[in-house]
N, C-alpha and C positions, 0 to 999 in steps of 0.2 A: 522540564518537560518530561513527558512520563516515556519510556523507551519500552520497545517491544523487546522482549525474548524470545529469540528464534530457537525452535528445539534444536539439539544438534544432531548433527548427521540426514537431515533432510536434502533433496535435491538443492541444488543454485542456479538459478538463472545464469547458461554459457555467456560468460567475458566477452567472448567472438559476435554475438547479437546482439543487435541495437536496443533500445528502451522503445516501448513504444511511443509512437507521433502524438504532437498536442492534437492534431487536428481529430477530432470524435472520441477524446480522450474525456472521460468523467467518473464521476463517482457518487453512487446514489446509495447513503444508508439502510439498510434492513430492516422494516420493522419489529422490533425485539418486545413489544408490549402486548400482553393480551387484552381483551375488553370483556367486560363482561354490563351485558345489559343489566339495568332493573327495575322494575315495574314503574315504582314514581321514585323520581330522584333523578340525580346523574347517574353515568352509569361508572363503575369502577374500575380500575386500569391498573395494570400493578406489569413490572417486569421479568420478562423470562428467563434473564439471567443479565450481569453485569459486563459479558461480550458482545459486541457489535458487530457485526456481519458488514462490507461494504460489498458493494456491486459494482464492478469498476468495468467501463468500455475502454478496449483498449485496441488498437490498431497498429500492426508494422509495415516496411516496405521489406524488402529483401531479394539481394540478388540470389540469382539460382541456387547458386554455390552455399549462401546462409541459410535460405528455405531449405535446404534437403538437411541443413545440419537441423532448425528448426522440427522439419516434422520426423525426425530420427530422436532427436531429444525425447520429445513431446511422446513418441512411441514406444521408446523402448526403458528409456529413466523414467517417466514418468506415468510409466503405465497406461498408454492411450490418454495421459491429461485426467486422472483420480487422484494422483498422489498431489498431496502437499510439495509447496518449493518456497523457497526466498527469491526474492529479486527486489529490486531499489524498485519504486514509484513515488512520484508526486503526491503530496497531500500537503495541507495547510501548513507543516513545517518542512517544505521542501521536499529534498530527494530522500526517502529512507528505506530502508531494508525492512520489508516485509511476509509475510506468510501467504503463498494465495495458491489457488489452485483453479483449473479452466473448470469453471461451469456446464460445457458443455462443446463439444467438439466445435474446434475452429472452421472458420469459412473464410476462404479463398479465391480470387481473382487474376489471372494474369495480365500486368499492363504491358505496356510498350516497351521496348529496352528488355526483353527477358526477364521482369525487375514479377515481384509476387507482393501482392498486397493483401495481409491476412487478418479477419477482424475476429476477434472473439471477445465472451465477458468472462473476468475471473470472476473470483472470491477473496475477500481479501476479508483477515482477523486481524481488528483492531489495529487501525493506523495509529503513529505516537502524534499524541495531543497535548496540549498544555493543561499540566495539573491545576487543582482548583486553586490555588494561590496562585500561582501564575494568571490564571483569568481573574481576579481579584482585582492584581495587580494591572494587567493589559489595560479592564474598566475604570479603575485610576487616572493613569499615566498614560491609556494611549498604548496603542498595537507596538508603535518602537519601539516601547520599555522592555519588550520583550529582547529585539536583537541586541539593546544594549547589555542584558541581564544576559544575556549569549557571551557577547563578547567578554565583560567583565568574568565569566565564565572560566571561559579560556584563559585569559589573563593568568586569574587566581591558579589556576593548576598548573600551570606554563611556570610560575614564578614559585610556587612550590616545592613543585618538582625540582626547578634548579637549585632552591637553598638547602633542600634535600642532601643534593649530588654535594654541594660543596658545605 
């Protein structure tokens, strides 16, 4: 599976904050292609570069006490929500550490219980995906091939490392 590279030294999503909710939780790729018409024929399409922009809805809840930590993060590390940050999100291989940054100022609701519910879209740079072998192989064998190629994964390095040591 191909793994992202987080620069280092960039902001991280606070430990103390939840991840956000499944519920309105998504993710919609970027169009990265341009088009170009032509008179007779198709028209030709070619790519603007080999990064993919994702668009991701994301929603929290948070008690008063995490909201203030929230919109103090969000204002003062991250520059009003322009800077780049990591944080873990969902994608097709589970939970991973990602690049994203807020699109555009979050929005805000107070519910019941003093509890804040905040919706905003990130940005998110290239979630990790399965390499093109790996999708070879999945069209083979079948999506499990993959978690067993995971675990076998593990395994090998697990058992490595021990004959390593000793």
């Amino acid at each position: 599976m191909s793994d992202v590279t987080l620069p280092a030294g960039i902001p991280v999503w606070p430990d103390t904050l939840p991840l956000p909710r499944i519920e309105g939780y998504g993710l919609a790729p970027q169009s990265n292609a341009i088009r170009t018409d032509i008179d007779s024929g198709a028209a030709r399409m070619r790519l603007r570069s080999t990064s993919t922009l994702y668009r991701v809805r994301s929603e929290w809840r948070f008690s008063q006490e995490a909201f203030a930590v929230f919109d103090a993060w969000w204002m003062h590390v991250l520059n009003q929500g322009v800077l780049w940050f990591a944080m873990p999100l969902t994608a097709g291989l589970g939970v991973q550490a990602v690049q994203a940054r807020f699109i555009a100022p979050w929005d805000t609701e107070l519910l019941a219980g003093n509890r804040w519910q905040v919706k905003a879209q990130l940005e998110v740079q290239d979630f990790p995906r399965l390499s093109p072998d790996e999708v070879q192989v999945a069209a083979v064998l079948g999506p499990d091939a993959i978690a067993l190629g995971d675990r076998l994964h593990a395994w090998l390095n697990q058992t490595i490392v021990a004959s390593d040591y000793w």
